[in-house]
Structure formats: structure tokens, C-alpha cells
C-alpha positions as CSV (number, residue, x, y, z in Angstrom):
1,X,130.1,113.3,127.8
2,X,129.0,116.1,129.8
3,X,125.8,116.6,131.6
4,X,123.3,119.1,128.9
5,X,120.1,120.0,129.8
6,X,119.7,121.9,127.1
7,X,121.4,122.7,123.5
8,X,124.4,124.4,123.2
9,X,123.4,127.4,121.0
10,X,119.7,128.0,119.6
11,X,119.6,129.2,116.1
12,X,116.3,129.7,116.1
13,X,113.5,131.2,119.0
14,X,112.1,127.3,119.3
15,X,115.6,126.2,120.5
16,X,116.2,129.1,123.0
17,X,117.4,127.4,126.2
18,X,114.9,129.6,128.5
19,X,111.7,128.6,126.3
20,X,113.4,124.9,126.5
21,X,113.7,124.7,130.5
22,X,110.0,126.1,130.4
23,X,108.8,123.1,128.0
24,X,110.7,120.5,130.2
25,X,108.4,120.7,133.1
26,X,105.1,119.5,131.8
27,X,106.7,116.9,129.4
28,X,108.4,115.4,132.7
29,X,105.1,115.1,134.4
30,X,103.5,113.2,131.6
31,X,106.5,111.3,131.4
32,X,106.3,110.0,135.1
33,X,102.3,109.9,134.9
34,X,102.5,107.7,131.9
35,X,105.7,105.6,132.9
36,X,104.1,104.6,136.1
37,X,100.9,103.4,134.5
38,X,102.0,102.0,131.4
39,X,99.2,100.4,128.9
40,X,99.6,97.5,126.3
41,X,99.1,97.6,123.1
42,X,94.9,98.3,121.8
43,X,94.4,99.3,125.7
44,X,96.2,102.9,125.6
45,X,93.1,104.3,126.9
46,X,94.0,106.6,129.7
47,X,97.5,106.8,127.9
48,X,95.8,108.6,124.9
49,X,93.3,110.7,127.1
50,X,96.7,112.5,129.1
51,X,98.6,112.8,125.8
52,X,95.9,114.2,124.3
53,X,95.2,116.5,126.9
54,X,98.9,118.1,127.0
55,X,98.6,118.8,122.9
56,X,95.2,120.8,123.7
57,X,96.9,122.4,126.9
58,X,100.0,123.7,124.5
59,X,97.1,125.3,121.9
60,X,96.7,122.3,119.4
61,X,93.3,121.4,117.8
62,X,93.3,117.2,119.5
63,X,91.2,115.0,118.1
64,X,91.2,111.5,119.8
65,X,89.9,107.8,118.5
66,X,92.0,108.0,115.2
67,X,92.6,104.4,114.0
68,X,91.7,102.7,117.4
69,X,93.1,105.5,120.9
70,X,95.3,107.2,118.2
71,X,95.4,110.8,118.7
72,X,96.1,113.5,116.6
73,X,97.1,117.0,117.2
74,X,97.3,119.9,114.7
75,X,98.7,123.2,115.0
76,X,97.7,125.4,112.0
77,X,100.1,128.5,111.1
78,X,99.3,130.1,107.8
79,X,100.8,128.9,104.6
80,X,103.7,126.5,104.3
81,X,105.0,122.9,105.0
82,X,103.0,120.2,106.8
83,X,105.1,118.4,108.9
84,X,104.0,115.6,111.1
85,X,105.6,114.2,114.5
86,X,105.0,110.7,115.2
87,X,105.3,109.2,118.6
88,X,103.8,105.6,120.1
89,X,101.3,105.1,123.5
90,X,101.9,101.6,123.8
91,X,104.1,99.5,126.7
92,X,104.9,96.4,126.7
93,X,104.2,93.0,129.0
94,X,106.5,93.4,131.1
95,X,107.3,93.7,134.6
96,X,109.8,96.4,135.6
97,X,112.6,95.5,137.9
98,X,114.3,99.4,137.7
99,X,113.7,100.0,141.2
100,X,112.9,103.7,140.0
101,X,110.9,105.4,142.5
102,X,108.0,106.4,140.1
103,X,108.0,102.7,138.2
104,X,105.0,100.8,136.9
105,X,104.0,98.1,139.8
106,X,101.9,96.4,137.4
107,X,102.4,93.5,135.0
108,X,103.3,96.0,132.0
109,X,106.3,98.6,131.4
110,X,107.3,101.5,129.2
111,X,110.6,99.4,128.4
112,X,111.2,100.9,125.3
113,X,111.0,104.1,125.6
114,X,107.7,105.5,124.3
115,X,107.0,107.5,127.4
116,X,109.9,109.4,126.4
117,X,108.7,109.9,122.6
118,X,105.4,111.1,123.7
119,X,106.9,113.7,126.4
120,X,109.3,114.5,123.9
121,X,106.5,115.7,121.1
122,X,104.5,117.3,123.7
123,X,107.6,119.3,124.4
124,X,108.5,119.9,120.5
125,X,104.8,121.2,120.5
126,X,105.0,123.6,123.0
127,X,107.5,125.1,121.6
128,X,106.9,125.6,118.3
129,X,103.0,127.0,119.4
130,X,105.2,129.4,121.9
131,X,107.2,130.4,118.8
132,X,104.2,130.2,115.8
133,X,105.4,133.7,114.8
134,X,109.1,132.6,113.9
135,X,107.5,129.5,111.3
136,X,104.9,129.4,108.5
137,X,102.6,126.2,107.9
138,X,101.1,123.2,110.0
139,X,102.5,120.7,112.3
140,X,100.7,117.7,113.1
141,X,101.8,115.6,116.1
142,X,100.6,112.0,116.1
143,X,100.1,110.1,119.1
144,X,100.6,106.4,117.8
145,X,98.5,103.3,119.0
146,X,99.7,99.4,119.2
147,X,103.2,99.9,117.3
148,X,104.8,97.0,119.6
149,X,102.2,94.9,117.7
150,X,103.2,96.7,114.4
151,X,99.3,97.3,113.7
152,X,98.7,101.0,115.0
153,X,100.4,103.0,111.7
154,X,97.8,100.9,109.8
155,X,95.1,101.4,111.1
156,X,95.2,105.4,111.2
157,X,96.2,105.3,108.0
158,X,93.3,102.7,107.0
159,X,91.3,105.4,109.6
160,X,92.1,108.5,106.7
161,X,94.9,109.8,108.9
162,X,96.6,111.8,105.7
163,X,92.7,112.2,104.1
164,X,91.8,114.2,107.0
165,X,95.0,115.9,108.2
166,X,96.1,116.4,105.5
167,X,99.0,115.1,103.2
168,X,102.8,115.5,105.0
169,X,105.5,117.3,103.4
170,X,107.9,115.3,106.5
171,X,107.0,113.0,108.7
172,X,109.6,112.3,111.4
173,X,110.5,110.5,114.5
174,X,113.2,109.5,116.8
175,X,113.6,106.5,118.9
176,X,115.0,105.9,122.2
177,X,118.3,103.7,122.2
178,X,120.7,102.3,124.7
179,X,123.6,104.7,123.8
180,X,124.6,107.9,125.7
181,X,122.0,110.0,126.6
182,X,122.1,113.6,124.4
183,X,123.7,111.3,121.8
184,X,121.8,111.6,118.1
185,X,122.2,108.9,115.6
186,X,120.8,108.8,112.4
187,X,121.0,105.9,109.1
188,X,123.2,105.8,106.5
189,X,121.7,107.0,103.0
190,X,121.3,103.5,101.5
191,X,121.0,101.2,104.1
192,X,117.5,100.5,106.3
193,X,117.2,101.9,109.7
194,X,115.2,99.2,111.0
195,X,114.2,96.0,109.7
196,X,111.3,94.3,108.1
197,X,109.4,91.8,110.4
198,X,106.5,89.8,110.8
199,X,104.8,88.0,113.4
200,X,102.7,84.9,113.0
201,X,100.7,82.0,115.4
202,X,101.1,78.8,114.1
203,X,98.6,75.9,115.7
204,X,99.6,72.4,115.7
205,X,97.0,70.0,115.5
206,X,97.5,66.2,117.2
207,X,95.2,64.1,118.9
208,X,94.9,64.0,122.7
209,X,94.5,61.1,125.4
210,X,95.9,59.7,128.6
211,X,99.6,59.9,129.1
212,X,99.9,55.9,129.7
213,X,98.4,55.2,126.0
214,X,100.6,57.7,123.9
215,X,100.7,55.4,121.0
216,X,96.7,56.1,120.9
217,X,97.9,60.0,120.4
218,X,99.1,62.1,117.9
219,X,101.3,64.5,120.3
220,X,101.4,68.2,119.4
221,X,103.9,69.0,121.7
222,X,106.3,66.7,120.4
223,X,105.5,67.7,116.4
224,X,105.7,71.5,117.6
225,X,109.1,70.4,119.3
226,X,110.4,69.2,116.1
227,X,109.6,72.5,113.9
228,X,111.4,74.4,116.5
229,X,114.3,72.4,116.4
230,X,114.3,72.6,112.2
231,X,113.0,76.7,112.0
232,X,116.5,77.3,113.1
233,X,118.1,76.2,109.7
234,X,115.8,78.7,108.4
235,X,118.8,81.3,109.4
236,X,121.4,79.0,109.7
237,X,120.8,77.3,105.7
238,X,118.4,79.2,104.1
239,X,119.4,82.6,103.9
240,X,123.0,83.4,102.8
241,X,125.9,84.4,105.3
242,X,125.8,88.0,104.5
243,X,122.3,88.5,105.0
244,X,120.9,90.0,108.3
245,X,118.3,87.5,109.2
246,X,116.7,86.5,112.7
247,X,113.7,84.2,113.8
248,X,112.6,83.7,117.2
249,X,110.1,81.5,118.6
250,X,108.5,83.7,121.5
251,X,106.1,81.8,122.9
252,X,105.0,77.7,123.8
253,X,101.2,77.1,124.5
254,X,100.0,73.3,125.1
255,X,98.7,71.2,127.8
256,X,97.3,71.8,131.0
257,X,98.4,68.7,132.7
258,X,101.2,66.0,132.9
259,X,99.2,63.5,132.6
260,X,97.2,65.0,129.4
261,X,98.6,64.6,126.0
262,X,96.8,67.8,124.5
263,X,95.1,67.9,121.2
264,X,97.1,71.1,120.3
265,X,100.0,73.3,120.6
266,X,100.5,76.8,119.7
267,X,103.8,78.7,119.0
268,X,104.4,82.5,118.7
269,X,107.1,83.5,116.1
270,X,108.8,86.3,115.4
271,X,110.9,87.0,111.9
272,X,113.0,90.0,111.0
273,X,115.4,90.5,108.3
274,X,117.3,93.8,106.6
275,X,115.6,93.1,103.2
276,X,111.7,92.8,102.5
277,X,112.5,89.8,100.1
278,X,114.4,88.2,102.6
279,X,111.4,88.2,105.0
280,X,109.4,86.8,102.1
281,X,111.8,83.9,101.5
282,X,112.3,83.0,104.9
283,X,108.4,83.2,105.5
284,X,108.0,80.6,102.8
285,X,110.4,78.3,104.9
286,X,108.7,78.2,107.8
287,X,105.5,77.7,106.1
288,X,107.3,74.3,104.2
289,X,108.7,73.3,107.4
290,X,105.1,73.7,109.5
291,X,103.5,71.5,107.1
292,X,106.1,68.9,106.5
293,X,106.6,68.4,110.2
294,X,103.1,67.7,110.6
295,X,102.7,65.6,107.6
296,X,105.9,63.9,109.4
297,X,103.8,63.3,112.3
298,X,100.6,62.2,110.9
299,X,98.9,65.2,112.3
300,X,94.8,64.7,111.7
301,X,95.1,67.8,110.9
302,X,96.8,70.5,109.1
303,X,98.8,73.2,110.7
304,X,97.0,77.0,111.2
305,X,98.8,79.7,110.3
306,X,98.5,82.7,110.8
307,X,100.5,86.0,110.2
308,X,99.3,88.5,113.2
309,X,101.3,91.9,111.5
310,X,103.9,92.5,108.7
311,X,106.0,95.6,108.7
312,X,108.4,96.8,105.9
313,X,112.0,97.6,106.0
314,X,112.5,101.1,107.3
315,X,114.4,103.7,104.9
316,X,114.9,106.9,105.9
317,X,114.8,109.8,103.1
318,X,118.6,109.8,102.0
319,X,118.4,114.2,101.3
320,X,115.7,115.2,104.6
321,X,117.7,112.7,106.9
322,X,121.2,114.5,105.4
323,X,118.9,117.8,106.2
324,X,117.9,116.8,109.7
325,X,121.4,115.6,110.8
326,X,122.9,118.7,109.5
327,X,120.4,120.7,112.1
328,X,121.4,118.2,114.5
329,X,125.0,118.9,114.3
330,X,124.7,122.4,114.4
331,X,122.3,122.5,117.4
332,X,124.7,120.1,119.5
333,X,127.9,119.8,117.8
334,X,129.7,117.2,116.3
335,X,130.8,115.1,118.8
336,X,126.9,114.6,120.0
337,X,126.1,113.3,116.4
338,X,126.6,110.2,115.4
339,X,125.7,107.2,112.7
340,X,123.6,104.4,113.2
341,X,123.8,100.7,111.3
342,X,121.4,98.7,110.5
343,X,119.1,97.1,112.9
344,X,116.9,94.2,113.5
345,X,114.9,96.4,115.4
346,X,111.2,96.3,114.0
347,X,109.3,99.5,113.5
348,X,105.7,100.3,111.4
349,X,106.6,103.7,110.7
350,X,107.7,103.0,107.4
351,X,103.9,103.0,106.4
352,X,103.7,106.8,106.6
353,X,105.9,106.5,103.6
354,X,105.5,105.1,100.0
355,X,106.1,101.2,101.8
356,X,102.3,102.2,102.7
357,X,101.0,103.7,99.5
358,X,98.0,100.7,99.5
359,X,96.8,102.6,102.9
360,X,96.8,106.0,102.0
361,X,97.8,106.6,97.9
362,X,100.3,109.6,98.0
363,X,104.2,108.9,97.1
364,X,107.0,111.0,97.7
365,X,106.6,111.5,101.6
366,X,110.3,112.0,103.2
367,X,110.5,110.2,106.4
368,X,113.0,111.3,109.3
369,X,114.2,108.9,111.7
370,X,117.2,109.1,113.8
371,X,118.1,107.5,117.3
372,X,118.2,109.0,120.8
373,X,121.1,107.7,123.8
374,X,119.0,107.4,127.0
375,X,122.3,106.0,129.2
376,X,123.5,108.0,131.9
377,X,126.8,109.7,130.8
378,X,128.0,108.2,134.4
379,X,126.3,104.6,133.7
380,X,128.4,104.8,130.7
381,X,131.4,105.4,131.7
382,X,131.6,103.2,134.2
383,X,130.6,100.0,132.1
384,X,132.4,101.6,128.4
385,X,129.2,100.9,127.1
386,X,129.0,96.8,128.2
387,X,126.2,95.7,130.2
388,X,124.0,98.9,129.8
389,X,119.9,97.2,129.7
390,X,118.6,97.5,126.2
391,X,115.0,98.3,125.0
392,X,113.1,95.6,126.1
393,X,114.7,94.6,129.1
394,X,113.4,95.0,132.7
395,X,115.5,97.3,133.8
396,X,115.7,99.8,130.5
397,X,115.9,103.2,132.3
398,X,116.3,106.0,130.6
399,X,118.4,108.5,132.6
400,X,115.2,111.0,131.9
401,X,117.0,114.1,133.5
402,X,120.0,114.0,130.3
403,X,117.5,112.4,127.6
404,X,114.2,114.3,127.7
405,X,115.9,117.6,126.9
406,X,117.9,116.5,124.3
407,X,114.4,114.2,123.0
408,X,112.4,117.8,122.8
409,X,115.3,119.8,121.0
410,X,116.3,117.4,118.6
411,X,112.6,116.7,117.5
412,X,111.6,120.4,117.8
413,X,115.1,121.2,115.2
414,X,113.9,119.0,113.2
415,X,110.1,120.1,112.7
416,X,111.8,123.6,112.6
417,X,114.1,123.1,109.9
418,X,111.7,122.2,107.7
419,X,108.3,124.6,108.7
420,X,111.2,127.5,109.1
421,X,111.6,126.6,105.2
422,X,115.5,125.9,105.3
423,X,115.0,122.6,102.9
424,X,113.4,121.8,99.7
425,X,110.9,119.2,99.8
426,X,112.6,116.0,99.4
427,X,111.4,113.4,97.0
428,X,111.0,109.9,97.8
């Protein structure tokens, strides 16, 4: 693939490679300001604050605090479409091991590539304000809180995000992926672009006492043991072969000592699956096995659980994602656009859709989402695409020069293929 640093023919003022080299700059420096002081989720603070500062600098109207540090951005442009562009503040807990000179040195990282979605719409804004006279209505840019906990698209919602902004005719977003960077994927027209998932804490309950006496005990560890051992039939007998199913148990809390038989134990799980009644059926299962596990072990007490966040199934809009690509393809070419199956990969920005009509009331919103390469054309070449670090790894590292160009132009086609009125709004 070769090296672009901008599109290969601009179809419209937004896209013109000049105004695109001009956007670059600004969106880099967030990019490196935010990447080396990444914030977890529900402490995006200072995140939110330097987002929201670019939006104003490009001429948007910012208003901050939205649903928790979610910021919103609105550019109004006479009558037309309202199109929103959604990007997340959040990092995760994670310490980086890139060795990139402008890394985070503490104990979190921007390891999936949210740095780059929020220079990215910083850009797309710039250049649609620098080109206001070439589109008609009002973009909305939408600086996400806590989506690694899948919580932040609630609560804006929940916070009147549509009631006060006003309701989308598009609402689109892109996500960063370990494929080659200026590379543009997007969903099939029936199948889910990301999966449904949920997260849960379950507490085990036992009875603690001195190591030496453990027939006085009721052990949690060992119980908690057991239901870890047995959740795995959940995939491997509960749900049928050609389902897309995965459950993970994250993390082990108990004890504090080797010679303490604790009174509890606490385990973090993760479930995901391709189809929202899958996630309900395998949900159920764990719930079954808690309990009988502890019944099995004469627990003194019963099992808490608790589900921390749900998220549904992602589905792009089959005609604005056919809409979008077809912009994509004739920005960059065919051989730069490509499909994208099915993922396990969790998102909660299917809530700005109908999955969240319970938050907000309106049906019919067409959501846009399609996936960025961030790899080094050189990095891939090298490995044929084996090896390259995924979202979520240590050393994820978006080769920024190749993939924030391409993250601006392909959102800012998008947003302008729409407000420039070249499609219908889509039903959903």
C-alpha cells in the first residue's frame, strides 16, 4: 500500500488536499497531548477540557458536562440535515510498552485508539466550518465519555443529548483497527458490526478462618474456582456451534494472606455474543451455574450478582452504510475499501440508534460505522499481517503519520455526503 497523506481526489471543497494538510496540524497536537496523558473511563477530565477546547477553536458552539465529561459541539449552517460525529475520551488501564517517544508513562493507555477518533473529528470539524458555504444544515460532534465501560452513550442520552441537540438525521463513527493504515472497512448489510456484551461482578460468599482449620470454613476461593472451571461449558455446551459466543473471566479478587481463608471472593466477567438473544441465554447460564455452585458448596450465603453495563448488538444502516462506502470508494479508490465481518468487539454506540429508543424515544436514526487500518504499510508488509498488536494490547500503535489523514477525510466524506444532500434520509 502506498504511503497517503491525503485523498487521492477531493470531490468536494471539505476534501481538498491543501485545506486537509492545514487541518492535520492541530488534530496531531491533540493527538500527542491526549495520548501522552491518557484518562480512564468517568475521569476524562482534562481529556474533555482540550477536546473541547479545539471544537470552540475551529468555530463550534462547545458545551461540556453532557452526561458525566461528555462534550458536545455544534456547528449550525442554515437549513438541512443534522448529522452527528461521535468519537470516545476514554483510555484504558493499561501500561504502554510502545516505546513511542511521546507515550503515556503512567498506569493507563490510549490502546485503542480513541485519541485517534477524537483528533480525527476535530479535524472533520475544521473542515467542514472552513467549508460551511459548500453544505446546508447542522453538524454535531460528540465527544464520548466511559465507552470502554459501555456506560457513556447512556448516560448523554439519559442527560437529553438528542432533546437538546437536537434529533440526528446520521449519526456516524469509525473505529480504529489493526489493519493497514488508510485502509476503510465497513459491515455487511445484514450482519452486526460489533457484538452485544455485558459485564457483571459476581461475589461469592464463604466463611473465613485460619488456614490449619479449613474444615471450620466455607472457602470462597475454592467455590469461585469451581464456577470458573464450569462457565466455560457456557460456550462450549450451551450455545450452538454456529453461534459467535465468548465469555471471559477478567478478573480474581480474594484474600489477603496465605494463611487466611477469606470470607469472600469476587470475579469480573465479561460476555459477548453476535446475537442479543444469545447474550440473554448465555446470561441465564451463568446466573444457574453461580448459584448451583454455591448451593454445591454450602455457601452461608447466596451469590451477588451484579450486571455493571449491557450493550446491544451493533447494526449499521444497510442504505447510509451502502451511502457512506460508496463516498469512501470514490474518495480513495477501490483497493483502499474494504469489508469487515463480524466482531466480538463491544461497542455502546448502538444506543444512538433505535437499540436505545427507552433513552431517547425517536426511531429511524441511520447509524454509520466503518473501521480504520492504523498499521504501518511497512509493519505490514513485513509481518503479511501476523503478529501486528491489536486494540488492547500494550504495544497498539497506530502509525499516526498514514492513519490520522485518512481518520479526518473519511469522517469529514462521510458528514459531507450527507449535509451536501447527496442521500435520502435512510430509514431504520
Amino acid at each position: 500500500m502506498t504511503h497517503l497523506t491525503a485523498p487521492q481526489e477531493a470531490a468536494h471543497p471539505a476534501l481538498s488536499p491543501a485545506l486537509t494538510q492545514e487541518a492535520i496540524r492541530p488534530a496531531l497536537t491533540l493527538y500527542l497531548d491526549v495520548h501522552r496523558h491518557p484518562e480512564t473511563s468517568g475521569e476524562e477530565a482534562r481529556t474533555a477540557a482540550l477536546f473541547a477546547d479545539r471544537l470552540a477553536a475551529a468555530g463550534l458552539d462547545v458545551t461540556r458536562g453532557v452526561g458525566g465529561h461528555g462534550v458536545v459541539g455544534v456547528l449550525r449552517n442554515g437549513d438541512g440535515p443534522r448529522v452527528y460525529l461521535r468519537a470516545e475520551l476514554d483510555a484504558l488501564p493499561i501500561q504502554e510498552l510502545t516505546g513511542l517517544p511521546y507515550a503515556s508513562t503512567g498506569p493507563a493507555m490510549h490502546a485503542c485508539g480513541h485519541d485517534l477518533h477524537l483528533a480525527a473529528a476535530t479535524g472533520a470539524a475544521d473542515l467542514l466550518a472552513r467549508t460551511a458555504p459548500h453544505w446546508r444544515g447542522t453538524l454535531v460532534v460528540v465527544g464520548q465519555p466511559a465507552e470502554e465501560t459501555l456506560t457513556g452513550a447512556r448516560a448523554m442520552l439519559a442527560d437529553g443529548l438528542y432533546e437538546r441537540f437536537g434529533r440526528p438525521d446520521a449519526v456516524l463513527a469509525q473505529h480504529a483497527a489493526p489493519l493497514p493504515a488508510g485502509l476503510i472497512a465497513h459491515g455487511g448489510p445484514h450482519a452486526p458490526v460489533a457484538a452485544a456484551s455485558a459485564a457483571l461482578t459476581v461475589v461469592v460468599h464463604g466463611r473465613g478462618g485460619h488456614a490449619a482449620v479449613p474444615h471450620l470454613t466455607v472457602d470462597p476461593v475454592v467455590t469461585a474456582a469451581a464456577v470458573i472451571g464450569r462457565l466455560q461449558t457456557v460456550v462450549a455446551r450451551e450455545a450452538a456451534p454456529a453461534e459467535q459466543l465468548a465469555l471471559t473471566v477478567g478478573t480474581v479478587r480474594a484474600g489477603t494472606a496465605v494463611n487466611v481463608v477469606p470470607d469472600t471472593a469476587e470475579l469480573g466477567i465479561g460476555l459477548r455474543a453476535l446475537a442479543d438473544d444469545t447474550l440473554d441465554r448465555a446470561l441465564a447460564a451463568v446466573d444457574r451455574i453461580v448459584r448451583a455452585e454455591c448451593a454445591a458448596s454450602a455457601c452461608p450465603r447466596d451469590p451477588d450478582l451484579t450486571v455493571l453495563s449491557r450493550s446491544p448488538a451493533l447494526h449499521g444502516d444497510p442504505a447510509a452504510t451502502e451511502r457512506v462506502r460508496a463516498a469512501h470508494t470514490a474518495l480513495y479508490g477501490p483497493a483502499r475499501v474494504t469489508g469487515w465481518p463480524p466482531s466480538l468487539a463491544a461497542e455502546d454506540f448502538a444506543l444512538y440508534g433505535d437499540a436505545g429508543r427507552e433513552l431517547h424515544g425517536e426511531a429511524g436514526i441511520p447509524l454509520v460505522y466503518w473501521m480504520l487500518g492504523t498499521t504501518s504499510p511497512r509493519q505490514w508488509a513485513a509481518t503479511g499481517g501476523a503478529d501486528i498488536p491489536p486494540n488492547h494490547s500494550p504495544r497498539f500503535a497506530p502509525a499516526i503519520r498514514t492513519a490520522l489523514p485518512a481518520a479526518i477525510t473519511a469522517l469529514t466524506a462521510a458528514a459531507v455526503d450527507r449535509l451536501a444532500g447527496r442521500w435520502a434520509r435512510a430509514s431504520g
